[in-house]
C-alpha positions in Angstrom: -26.3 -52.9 -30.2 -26.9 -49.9 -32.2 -29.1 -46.8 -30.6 -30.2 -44.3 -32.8 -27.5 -41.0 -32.6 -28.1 -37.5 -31.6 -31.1 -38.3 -29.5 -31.2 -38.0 -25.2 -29.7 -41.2 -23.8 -31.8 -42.8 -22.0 -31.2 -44.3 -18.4 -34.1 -46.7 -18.9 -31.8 -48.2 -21.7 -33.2 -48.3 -25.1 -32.7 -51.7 -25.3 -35.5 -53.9 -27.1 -36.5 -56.7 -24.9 -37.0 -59.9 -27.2 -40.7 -60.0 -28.2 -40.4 -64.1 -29.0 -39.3 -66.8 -27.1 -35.5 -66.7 -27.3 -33.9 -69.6 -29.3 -31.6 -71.2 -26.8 -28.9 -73.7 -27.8 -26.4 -75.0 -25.4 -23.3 -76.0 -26.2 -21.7 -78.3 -22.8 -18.8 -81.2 -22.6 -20.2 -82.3 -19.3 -23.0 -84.4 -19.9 -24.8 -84.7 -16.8 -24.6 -80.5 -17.1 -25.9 -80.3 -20.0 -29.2 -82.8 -19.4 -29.2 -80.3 -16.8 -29.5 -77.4 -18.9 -31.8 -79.2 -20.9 -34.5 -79.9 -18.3 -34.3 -76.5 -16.8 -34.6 -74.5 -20.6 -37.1 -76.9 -21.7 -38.9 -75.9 -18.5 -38.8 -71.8 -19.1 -41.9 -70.6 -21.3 -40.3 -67.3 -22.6 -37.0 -69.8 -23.6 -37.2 -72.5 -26.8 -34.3 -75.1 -26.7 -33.2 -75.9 -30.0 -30.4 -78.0 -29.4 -27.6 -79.4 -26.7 -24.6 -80.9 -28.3 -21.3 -81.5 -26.6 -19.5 -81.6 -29.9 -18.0 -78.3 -31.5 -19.0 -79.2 -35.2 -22.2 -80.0 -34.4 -22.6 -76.5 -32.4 -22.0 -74.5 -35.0 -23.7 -76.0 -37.4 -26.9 -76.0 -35.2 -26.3 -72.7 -34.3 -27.1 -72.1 -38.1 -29.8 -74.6 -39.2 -31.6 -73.6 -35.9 -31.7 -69.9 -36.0 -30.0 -69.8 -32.5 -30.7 -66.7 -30.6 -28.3 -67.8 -27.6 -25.5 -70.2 -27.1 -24.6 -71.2 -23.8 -20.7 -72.1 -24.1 -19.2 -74.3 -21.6 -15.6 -72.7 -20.8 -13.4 -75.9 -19.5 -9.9 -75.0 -18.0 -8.1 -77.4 -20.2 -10.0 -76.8 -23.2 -10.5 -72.7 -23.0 -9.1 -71.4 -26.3 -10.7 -74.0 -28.1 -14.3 -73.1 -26.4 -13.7 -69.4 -27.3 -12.9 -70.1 -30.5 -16.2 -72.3 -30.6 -18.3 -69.2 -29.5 -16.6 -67.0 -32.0 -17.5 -69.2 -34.7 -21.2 -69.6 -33.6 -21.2 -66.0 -33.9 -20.1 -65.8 -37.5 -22.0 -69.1 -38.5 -25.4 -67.4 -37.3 -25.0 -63.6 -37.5 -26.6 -62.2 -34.5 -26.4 -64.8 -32.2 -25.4 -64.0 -28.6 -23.3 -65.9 -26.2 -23.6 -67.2 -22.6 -19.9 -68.7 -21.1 -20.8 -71.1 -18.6 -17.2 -71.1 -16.4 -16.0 -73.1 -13.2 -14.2 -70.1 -11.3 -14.2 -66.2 -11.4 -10.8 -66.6 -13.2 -9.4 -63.3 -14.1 -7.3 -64.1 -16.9 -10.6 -65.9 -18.4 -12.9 -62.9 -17.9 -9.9 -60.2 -19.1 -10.2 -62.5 -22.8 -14.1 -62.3 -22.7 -14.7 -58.5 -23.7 -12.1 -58.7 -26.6 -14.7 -61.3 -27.6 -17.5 -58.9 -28.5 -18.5 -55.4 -27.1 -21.6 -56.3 -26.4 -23.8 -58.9 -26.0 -22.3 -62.2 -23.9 -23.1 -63.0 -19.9 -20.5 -64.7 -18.1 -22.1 -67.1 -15.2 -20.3 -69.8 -12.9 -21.6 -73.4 -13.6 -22.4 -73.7 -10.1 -24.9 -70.8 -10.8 -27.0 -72.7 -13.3 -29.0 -74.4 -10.9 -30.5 -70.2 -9.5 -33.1 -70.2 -12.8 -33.2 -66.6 -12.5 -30.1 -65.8 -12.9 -29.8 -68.1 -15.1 -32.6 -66.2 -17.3 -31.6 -63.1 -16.7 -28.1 -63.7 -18.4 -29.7 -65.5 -21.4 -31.8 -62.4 -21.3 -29.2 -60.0 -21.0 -27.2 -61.5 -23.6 -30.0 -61.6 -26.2 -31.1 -57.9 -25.5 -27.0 -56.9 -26.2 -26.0 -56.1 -22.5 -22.9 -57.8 -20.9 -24.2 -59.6 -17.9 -22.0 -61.1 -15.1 -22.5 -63.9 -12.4 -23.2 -62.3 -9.2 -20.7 -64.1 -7.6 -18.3 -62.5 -9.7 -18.9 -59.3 -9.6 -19.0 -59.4 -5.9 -15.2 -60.9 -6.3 -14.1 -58.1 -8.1 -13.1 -55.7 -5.7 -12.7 -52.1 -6.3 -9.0 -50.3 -7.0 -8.1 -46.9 -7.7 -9.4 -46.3 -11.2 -12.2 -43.8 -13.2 -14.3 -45.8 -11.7 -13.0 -44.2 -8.2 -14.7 -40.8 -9.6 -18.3 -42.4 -8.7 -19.8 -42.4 -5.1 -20.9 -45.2 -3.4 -24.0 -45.3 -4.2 -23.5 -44.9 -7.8 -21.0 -48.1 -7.4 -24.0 -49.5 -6.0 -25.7 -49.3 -8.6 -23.1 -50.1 -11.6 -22.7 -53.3 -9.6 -26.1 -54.4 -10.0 -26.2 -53.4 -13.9 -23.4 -55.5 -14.4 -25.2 -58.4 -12.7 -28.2 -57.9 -15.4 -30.7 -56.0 -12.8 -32.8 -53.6 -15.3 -33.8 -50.2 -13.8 -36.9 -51.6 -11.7 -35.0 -54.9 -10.0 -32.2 -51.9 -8.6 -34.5 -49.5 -7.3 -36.4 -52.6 -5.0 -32.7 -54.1 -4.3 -31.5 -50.2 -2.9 -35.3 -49.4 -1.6 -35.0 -45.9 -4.0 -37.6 -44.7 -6.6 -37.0 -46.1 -10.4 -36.6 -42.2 -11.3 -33.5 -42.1 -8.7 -32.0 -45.3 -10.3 -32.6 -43.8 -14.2 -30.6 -39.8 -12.5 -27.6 -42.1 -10.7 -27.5 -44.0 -14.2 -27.2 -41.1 -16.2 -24.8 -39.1 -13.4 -22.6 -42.8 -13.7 -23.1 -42.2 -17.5 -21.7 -38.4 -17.3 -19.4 -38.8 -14.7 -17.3 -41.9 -17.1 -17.7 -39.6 -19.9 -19.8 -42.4 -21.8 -22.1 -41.7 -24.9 -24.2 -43.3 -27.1 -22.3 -44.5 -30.7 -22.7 -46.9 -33.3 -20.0 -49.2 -31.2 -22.5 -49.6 -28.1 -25.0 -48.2 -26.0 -23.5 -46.3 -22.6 -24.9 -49.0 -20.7 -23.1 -51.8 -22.1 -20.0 -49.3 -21.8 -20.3 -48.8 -18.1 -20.2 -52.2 -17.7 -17.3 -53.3 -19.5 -15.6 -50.4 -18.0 -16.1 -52.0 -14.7 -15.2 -55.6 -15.8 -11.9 -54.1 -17.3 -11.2 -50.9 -14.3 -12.2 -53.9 -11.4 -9.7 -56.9 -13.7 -7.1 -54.4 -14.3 -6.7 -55.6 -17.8 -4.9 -53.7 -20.8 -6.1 -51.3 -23.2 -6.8 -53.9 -25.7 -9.6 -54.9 -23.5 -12.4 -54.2 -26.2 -13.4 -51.3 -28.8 -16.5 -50.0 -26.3 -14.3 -49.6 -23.4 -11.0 -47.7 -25.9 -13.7 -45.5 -26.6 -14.6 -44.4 -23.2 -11.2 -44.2 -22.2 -10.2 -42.0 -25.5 -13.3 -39.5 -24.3 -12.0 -39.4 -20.5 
C-alpha cells in the first residue's frame, strides 16, 4: 500500500476501505471446511464468493477469471511450502489480490515465513477461528485494505521480549496489540475505554517512538505491525523489506 509522500501521517490510517463487495475466493483441502467457509461468505452482504476449490490449478486460475479480491489459503502442516507457494502464485496470476492463511496452530516457524511473503496485505487466522464471523471479516477486511491482520489468539501467544519494541509503554503495547489483531482506530478506543483522539496521539507516539515513516514500501501502520510479528517471533533480518526499513532508520 502506497500513501502519498511528504504529507502528515496520519494515525487514522489513510487506508481506503473497499467501497464494493470484496471478491472472496477460498482456496481449502478440507472439505467439510471449506462448505463451511462457503456458507458463512455466501452469508456476509459486504463479501461476494466467487469460488472454493480444494485444488491448486484450479485456484489460481479462478483467482484470475474471477477477479479475486481475497484468497483464503488453507496452510496444512504436511503440505505448507506447497500452500505458500499457491498464495504466491494467486498473487502474480491476479495482480492485487490479497491473501488470508487459514492455519491449525500459532506455529512460529510458519508465521516467521509469512512476512517474507508480502509487506503488506495478508491476515493470518487459526482454522478454529473461522467459525467467530467477525474476526473472520475483519481479517478479509484487513487484508483487502493492505494491513497485516493476526488471529487474536495469536497475538495473545506472542509474548513480549526485550526488543525496540521494549521502548513503548504499556499502554502503547496495548494498543499495537490490538492493531495487529485488525481493530481500526474506533474498535481500540471502546476496547481501552479512551477517546479515538487518544488512540490516533499513542498511534502516532508508537509511530515516532519505532522511528516508522510513511514510504512507497508501506504505510507506518502496516510497519508497526510486522515489527511486532518479527520483535515478538524473534525472526531474522530477512524478515520482510517493511520491517529492514524500520530497523535501517532506528
Amino acid at each position: 500500500m502506497c500513501a502519498k509522500l511528504g504529507g502528515p501521517i496520519n494515525a487514522k490510517t489513510d487506508m481506503q476501505e473497499p467501497q464494493n463487495r470484496i471478491r472472496v475466493l477460498v482456496v481449502e483441502a478440507n472439505s467439510l471446511l471449506r462448505d463451511m467457509l462457503r456458507t458463512v461468505l455466501g452469508a456476509e452482504p459486504r463479501l461476494q464468493l466467487v469460488g472454493a476449490t480444494g485444488d491448486s490449478a484450479e485456484a489460481v486460475s479462478l483467482a484470475a477469471s474471477e477477479s479475486a479480491d481475497v484468497a483464503l489459503v488453507g496452510l496444512d502442516s504436511d503440505s505448507e511450502h506447497d500452500a505458500l507457494a499457491v498464495a504466491q502464485a494467486i498473487s502474480v496470476s491476479r495482480s492485487g489480490a490479497k491473501i488470508v492463511f487459514l492455519g491449525e496452530s500459532p506455529d512460529r516457524r510458519t508465521l516467521a515465513a509469512l512476512p517474507a511473503f508480502s509487506a503488506a496485505g495478508w491476515s493470518y487466522l487459526l482454522r478454529q477461528s473461522v467459525t467467530d464471523v467477525a474476526t473472520l471479516v475483519r481479517a478479509i477486511d484487513g487484508a483487502a485494505m493492505g494491513l497485516v491482520v493476526l488471529d487474536p489468539l495469536v497475538v495473545e501467544g506472542l509474548g513480549r521480549r526485550e526488543t525496540r519494541l521494549s521502548a513503548l509503554t504499556k499502554r502503547q503495547m496495548e494498543v499495537l496489540s490490538l492493531m495487529a489483531k485488525g481493530n481500526n482506530n474506533a474498535a481500540i478506543a471502546r476496547a481501552l475505554v479512551l477517546e479515538e483522539k487518544s488512540v490516533e496521539n499513542h498511534i502516532n507516539a508508537i509511530f515516532g517512538q519505532l522511528n516508522l515513516s510513511r514510504d512507497n514500501a508501506a504505510h507506518p501502520r502496516v510497519k508497526a505491525v510486522l515489527l511486532y510479528l518479527q520483535e515478538t517471533l524473534g525472526t531474522s533480518p530477512d524478515a520482510g523489506d517493511a520491517v529492514r526499513e524500520g530497523r535501517k532508520a532506528a
